[in-house]
N, CA, C and O of each residue as an XYZ file, in Angstrom:
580
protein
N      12.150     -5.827      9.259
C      11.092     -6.245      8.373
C      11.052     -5.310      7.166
O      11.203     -4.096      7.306
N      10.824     -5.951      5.840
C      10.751     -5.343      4.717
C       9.491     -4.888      4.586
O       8.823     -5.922      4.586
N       8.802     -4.035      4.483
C       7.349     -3.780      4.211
C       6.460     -2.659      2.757
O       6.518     -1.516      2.305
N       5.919     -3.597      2.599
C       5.595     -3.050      1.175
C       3.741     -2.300      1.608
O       2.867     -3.082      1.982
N       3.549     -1.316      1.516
C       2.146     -0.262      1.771
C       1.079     -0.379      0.430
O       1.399      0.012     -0.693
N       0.170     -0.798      0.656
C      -0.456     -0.581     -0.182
C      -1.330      0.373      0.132
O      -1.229      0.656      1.326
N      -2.614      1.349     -0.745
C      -2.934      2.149     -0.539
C      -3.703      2.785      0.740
O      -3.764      3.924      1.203
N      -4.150      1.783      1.030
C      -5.446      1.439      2.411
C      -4.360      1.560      3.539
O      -4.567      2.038      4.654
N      -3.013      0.987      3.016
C      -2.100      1.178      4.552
C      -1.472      2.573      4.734
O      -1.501      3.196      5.796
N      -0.915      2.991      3.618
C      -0.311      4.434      3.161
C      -0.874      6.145      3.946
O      -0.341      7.154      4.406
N      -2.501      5.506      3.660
C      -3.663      6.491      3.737
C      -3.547      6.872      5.496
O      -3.505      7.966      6.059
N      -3.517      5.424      6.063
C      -3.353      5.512      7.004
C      -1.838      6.123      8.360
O      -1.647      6.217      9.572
N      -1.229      6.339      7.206
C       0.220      7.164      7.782
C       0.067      8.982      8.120
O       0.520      9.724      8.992
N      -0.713      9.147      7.062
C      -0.841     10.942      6.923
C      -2.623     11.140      7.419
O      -2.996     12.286      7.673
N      -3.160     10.524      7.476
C      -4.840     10.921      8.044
C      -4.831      9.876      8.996
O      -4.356      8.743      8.919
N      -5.617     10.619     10.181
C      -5.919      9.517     11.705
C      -7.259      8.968     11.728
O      -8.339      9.524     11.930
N      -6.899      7.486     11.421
C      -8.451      6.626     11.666
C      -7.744      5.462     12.110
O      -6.578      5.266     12.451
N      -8.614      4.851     12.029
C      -8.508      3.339     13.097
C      -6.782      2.915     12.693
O      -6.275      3.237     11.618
N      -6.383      2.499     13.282
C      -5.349      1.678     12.920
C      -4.029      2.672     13.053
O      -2.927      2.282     13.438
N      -4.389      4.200     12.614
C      -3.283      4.629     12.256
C      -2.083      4.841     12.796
O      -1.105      5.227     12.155
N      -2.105      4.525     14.368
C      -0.925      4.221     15.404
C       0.028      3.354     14.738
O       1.242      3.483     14.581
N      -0.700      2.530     14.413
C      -0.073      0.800     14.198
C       0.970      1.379     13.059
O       2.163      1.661     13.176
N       0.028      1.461     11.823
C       0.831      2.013     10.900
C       2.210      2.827     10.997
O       3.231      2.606     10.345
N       1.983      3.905     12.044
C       3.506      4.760     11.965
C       4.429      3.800     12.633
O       5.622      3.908     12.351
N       4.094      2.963     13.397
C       4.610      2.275     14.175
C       5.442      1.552     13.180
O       6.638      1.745     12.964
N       4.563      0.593     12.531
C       4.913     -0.485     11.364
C       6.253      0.337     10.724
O       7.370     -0.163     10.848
N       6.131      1.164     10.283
C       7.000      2.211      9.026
C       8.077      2.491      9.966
O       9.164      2.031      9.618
N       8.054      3.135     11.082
C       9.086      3.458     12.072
C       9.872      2.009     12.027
O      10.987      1.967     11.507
N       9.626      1.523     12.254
C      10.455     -0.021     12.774
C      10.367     -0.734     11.680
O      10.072     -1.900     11.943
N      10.501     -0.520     10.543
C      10.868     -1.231      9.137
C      11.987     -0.989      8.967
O      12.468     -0.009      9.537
N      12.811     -1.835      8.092
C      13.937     -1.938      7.550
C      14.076     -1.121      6.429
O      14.933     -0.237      6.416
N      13.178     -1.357      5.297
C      12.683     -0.567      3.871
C      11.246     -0.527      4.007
O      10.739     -1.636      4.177
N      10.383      0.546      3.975
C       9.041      1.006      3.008
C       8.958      0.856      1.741
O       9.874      1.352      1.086
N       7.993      0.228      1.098
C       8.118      0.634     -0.588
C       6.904      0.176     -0.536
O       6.272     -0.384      0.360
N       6.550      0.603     -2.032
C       5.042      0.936     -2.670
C       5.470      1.037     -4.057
O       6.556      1.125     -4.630
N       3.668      0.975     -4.560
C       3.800      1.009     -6.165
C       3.961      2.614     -6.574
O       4.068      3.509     -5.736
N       3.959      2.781     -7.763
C       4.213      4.334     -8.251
C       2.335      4.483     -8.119
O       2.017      5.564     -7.622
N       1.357      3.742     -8.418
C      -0.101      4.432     -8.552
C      -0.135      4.693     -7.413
O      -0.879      5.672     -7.355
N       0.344      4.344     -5.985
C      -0.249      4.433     -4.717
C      -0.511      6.140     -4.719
O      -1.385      6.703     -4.061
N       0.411      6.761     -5.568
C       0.143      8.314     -5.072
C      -0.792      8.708     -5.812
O      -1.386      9.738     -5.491
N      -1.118      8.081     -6.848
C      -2.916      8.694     -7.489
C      -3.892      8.040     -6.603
O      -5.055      8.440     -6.659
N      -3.595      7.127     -5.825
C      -4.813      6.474     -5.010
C      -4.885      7.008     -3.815
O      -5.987      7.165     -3.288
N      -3.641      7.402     -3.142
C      -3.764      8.230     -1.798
C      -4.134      9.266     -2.025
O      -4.718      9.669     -1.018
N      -4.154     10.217     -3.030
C      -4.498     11.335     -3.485
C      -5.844     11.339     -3.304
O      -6.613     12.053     -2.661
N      -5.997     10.145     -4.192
C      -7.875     10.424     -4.412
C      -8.279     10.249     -2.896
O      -9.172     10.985     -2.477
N      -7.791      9.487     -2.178
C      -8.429      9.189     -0.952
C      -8.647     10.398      0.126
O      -9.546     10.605      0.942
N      -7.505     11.080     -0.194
C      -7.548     12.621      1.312
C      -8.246     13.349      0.143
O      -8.534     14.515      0.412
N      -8.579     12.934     -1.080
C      -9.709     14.248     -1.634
C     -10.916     13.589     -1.244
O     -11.638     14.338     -0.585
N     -11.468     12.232     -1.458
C     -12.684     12.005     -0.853
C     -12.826     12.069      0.653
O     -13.919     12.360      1.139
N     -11.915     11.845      1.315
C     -12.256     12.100      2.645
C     -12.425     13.631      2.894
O     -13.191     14.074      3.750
N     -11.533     14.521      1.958
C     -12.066     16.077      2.318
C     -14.045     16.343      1.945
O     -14.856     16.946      2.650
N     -14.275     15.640      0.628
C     -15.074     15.729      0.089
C     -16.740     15.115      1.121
O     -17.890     15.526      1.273
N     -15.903     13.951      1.593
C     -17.066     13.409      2.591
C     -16.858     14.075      3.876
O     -17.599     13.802      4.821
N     -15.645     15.165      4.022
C     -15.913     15.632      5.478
C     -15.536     15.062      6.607
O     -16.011     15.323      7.712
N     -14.640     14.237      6.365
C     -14.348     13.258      7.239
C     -12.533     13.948      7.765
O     -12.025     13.761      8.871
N     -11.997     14.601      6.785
C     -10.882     15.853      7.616
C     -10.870     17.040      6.569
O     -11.088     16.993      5.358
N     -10.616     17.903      7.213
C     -10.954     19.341      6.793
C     -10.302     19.517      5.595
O      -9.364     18.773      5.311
N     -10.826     20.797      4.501
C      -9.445     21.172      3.223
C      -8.210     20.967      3.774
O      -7.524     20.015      3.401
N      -7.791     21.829      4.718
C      -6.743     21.980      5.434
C      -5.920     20.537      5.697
O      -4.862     20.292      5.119
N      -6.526     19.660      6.608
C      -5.894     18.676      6.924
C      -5.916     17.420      5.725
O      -5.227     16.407      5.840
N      -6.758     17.660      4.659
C      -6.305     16.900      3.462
C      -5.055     17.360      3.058
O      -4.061     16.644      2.932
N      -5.131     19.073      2.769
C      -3.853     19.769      2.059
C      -2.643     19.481      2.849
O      -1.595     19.789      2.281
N      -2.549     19.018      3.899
C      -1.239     18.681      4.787
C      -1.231     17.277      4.614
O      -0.239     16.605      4.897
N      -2.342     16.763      4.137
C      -1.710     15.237      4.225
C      -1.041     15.236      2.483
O      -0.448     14.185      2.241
N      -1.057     15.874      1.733
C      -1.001     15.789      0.588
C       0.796     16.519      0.556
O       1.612     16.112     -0.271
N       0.995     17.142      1.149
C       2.047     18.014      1.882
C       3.552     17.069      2.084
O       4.656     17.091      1.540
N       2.802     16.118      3.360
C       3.131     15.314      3.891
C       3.816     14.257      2.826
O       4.978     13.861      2.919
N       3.142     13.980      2.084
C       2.983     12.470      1.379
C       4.358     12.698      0.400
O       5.407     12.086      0.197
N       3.622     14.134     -0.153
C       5.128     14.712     -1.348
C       6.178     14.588     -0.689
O       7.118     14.150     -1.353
N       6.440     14.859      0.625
C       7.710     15.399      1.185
C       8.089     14.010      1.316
O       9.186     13.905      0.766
N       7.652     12.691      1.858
C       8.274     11.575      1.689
C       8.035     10.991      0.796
O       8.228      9.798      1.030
N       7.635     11.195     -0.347
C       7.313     10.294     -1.358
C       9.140      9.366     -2.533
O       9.406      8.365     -3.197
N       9.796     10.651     -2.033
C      11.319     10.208     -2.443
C      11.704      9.030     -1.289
O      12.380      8.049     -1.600
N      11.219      9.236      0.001
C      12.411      8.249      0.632
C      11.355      7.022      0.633
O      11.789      6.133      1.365
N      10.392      6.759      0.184
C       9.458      5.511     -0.111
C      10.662      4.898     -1.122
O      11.352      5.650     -1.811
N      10.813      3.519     -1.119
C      10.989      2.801     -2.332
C       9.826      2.524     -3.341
O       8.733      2.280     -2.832
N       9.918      2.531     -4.683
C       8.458      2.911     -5.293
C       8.970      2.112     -6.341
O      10.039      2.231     -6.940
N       7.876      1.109     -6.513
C       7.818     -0.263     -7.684
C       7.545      0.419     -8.530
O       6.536      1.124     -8.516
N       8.372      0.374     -9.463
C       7.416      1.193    -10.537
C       6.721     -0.223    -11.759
O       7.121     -1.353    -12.038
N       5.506      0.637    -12.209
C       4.361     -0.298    -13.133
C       4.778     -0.489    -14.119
O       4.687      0.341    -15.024
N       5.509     -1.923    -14.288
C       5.688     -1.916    -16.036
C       4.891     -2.841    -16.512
O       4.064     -3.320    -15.736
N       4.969     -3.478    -18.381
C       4.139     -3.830    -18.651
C       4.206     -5.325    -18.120
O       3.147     -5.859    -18.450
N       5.014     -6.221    -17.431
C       5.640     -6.947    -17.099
C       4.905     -7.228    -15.704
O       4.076     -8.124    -15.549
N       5.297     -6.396    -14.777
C       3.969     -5.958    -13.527
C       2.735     -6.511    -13.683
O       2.169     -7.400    -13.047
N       2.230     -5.536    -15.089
C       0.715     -5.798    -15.199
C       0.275     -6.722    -15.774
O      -0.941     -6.910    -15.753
N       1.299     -7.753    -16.602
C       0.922     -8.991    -17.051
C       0.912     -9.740    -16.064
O       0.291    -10.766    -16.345
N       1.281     -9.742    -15.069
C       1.508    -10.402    -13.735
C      -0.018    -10.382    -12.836
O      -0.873    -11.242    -12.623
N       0.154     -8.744    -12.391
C      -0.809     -8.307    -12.504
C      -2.417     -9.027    -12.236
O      -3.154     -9.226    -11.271
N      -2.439     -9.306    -13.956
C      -3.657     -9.652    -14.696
C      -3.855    -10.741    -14.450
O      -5.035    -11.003    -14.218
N      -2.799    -11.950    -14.371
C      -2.951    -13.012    -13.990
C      -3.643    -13.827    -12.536
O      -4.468    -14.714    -12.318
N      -2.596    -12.766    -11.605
C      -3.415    -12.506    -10.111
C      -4.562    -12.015     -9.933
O      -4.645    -12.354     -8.752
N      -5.210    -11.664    -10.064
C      -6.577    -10.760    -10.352
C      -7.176    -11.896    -11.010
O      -7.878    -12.370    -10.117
N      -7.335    -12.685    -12.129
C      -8.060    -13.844    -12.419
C      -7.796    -15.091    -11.585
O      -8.702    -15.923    -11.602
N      -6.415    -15.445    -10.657
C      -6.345    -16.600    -10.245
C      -6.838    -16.289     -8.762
O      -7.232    -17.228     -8.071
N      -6.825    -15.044     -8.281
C      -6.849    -14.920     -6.848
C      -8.940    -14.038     -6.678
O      -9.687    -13.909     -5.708
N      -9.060    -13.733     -7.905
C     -10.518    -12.733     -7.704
C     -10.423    -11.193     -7.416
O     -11.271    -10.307     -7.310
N      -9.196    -11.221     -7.339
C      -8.928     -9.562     -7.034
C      -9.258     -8.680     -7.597
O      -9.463     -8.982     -8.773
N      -9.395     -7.909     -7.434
C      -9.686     -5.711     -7.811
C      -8.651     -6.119     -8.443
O      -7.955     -7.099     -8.179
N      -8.453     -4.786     -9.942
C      -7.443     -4.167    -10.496
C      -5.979     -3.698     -9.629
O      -4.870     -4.230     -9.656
N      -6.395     -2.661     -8.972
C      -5.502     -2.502     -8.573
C      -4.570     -3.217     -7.143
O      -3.478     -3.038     -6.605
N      -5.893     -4.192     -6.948
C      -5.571     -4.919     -5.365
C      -4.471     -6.137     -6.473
O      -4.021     -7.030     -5.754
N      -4.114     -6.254     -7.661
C      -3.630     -7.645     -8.378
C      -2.564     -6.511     -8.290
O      -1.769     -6.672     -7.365
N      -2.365     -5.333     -9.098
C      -1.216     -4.651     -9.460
C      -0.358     -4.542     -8.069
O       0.834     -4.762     -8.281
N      -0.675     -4.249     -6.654
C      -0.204     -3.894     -5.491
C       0.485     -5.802     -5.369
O       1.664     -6.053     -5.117
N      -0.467     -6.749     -5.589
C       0.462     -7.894     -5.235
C       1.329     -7.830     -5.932
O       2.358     -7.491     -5.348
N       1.502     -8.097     -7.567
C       1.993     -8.064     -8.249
C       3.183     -7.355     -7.698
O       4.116     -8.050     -7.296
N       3.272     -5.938     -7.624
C       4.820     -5.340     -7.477
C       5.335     -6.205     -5.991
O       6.470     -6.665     -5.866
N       4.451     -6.289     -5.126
C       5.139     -7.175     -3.276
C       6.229     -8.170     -4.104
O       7.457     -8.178     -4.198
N       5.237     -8.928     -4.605
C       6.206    -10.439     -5.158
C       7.392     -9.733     -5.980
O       8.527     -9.681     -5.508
N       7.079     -9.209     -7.198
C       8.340     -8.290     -7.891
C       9.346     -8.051     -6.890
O      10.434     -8.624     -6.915
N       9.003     -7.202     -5.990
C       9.794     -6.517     -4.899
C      10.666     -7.739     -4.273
O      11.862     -7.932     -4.491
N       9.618     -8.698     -3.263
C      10.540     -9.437     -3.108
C      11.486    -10.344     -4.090
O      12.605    -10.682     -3.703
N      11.137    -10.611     -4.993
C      11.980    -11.458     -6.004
C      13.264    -10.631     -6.309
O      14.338    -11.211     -6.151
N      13.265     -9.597     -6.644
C      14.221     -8.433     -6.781
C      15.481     -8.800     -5.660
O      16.580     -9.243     -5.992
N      14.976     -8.459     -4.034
C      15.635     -8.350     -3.103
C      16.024     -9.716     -2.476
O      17.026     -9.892     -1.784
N      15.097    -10.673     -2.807
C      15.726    -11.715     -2.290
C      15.765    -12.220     -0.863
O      16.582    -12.809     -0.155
N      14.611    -11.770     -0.748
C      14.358    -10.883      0.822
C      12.579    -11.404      1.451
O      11.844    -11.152      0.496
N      11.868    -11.882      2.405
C      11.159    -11.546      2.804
C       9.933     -9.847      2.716
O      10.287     -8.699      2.985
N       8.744    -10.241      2.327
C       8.300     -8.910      2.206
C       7.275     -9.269      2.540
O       6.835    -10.351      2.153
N       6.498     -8.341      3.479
C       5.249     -7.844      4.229
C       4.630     -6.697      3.424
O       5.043     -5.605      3.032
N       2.956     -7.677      3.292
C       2.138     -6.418      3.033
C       1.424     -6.047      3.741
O       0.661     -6.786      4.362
N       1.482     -4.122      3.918
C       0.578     -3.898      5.204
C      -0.786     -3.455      4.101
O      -0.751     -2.558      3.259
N      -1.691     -4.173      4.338
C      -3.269     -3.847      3.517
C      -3.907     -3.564      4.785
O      -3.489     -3.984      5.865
N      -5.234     -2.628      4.574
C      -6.625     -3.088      4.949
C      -7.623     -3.811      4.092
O      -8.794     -4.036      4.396
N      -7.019     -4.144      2.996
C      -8.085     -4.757      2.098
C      -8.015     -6.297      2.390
O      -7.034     -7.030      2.262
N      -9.333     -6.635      2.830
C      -8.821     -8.070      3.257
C      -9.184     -9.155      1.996
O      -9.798    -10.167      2.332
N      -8.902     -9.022      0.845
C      -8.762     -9.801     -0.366
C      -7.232     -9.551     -0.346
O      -6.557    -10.256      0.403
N      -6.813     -8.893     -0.877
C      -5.233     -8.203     -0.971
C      -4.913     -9.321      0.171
O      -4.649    -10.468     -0.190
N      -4.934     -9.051      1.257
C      -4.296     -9.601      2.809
C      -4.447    -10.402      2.223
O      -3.679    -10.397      1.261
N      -5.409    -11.605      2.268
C      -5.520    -13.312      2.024
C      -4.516    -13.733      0.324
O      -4.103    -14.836     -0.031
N      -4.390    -12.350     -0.422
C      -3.959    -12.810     -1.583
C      -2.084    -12.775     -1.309
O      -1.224    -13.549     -1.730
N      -1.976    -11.662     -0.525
C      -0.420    -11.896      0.392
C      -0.127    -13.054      0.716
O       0.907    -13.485      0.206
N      -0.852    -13.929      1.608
C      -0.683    -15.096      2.455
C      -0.659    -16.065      1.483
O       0.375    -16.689      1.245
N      -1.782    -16.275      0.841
C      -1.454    -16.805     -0.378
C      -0.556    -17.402     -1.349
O      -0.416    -18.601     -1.593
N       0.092    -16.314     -1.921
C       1.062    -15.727     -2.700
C       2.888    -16.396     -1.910
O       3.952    -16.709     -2.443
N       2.480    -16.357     -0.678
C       3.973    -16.444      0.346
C       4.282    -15.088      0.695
O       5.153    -15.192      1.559
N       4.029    -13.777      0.482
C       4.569    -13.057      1.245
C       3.793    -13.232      2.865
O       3.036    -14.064      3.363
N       4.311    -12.226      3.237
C       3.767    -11.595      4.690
C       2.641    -11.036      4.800
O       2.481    -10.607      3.657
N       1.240    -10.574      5.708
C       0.460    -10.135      5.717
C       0.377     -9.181      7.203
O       0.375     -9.255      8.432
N       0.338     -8.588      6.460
C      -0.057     -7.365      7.943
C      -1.106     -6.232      7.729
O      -1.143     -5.463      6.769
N      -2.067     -6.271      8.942
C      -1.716     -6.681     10.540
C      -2.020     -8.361     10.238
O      -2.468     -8.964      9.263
N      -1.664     -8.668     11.233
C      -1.553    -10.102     11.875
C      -2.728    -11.028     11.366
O      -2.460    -11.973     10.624
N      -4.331    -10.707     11.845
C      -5.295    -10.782     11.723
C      -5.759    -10.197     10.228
O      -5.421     -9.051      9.934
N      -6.405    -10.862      9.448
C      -7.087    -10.312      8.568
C      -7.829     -9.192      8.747
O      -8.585     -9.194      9.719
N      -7.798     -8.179      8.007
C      -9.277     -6.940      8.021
C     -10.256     -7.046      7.876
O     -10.999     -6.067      7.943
């Protein structure tokens, strides 16, 4: 399986909350990982608000941040062009999406069109998810969030 992370799934690889079994699981037994290039300003912000709300220590933010750098090369990483975000923009008005929940479809479809290939998105955002299914890619987990 090809699987494309968006931020909500990512977060869940380097900090332990619900789901996050599934996740290493998912990534372990993939064919390719890939993601957009913002995912690392969004995972970022996320182990800083979770340090911030207390929810894992300086420490275990600073290791997830650790973590993330050290694989952030063997991720495949969509990068945002203006092309993306005209895309993007379009999804986000036809589907109702967040900004960045249109940009994360946006690169899946890119991605798969590229490869030629089947592609799975692992979200917790369950707009994103329904906009996967949608769209024709894959949605994961199974069940909506």
């Amino acid at each position: 399986m090809i699987v494309y992370l968006d931020a909500s799934a990512l977060v869940k690889r380097y900090i332990a909350e619900a789901h996050s079994d599934e996740v290493r699981e998912l990534i372990a037994s993939a064919e390719a990982v890939g993601t957009a290039t913002i995912s690392r300003a969004e995972v970022w912000a996320a182990f800083a608000r979770a340090a911030r709300m207390a929810l894992v220590t300086p420490d275990e933010a600073a290791a997830a941040l650790r973590a993330l750098d050290a694989d952030w090369e063997n991720l495949i990483r969509v990068q945002v062009t203006e092309a993306l975000v005209r895309r993007a923009a379009a999804l986000a008005w036809e589907q109702a999406l967040r900004g960045y929940d249109a940009v994360h479809l946006s690169a899946a479809l890119i991605w798969r069109e590229t490869l030629s290939e089947p592609v799975s998105v692992a979200t917790f955002d369950r707009q994103l998810w329904h906009g996967a299914k949608v769209s024709g890619l894959g949605a994961w987990p199974a069940v909506a969030p």
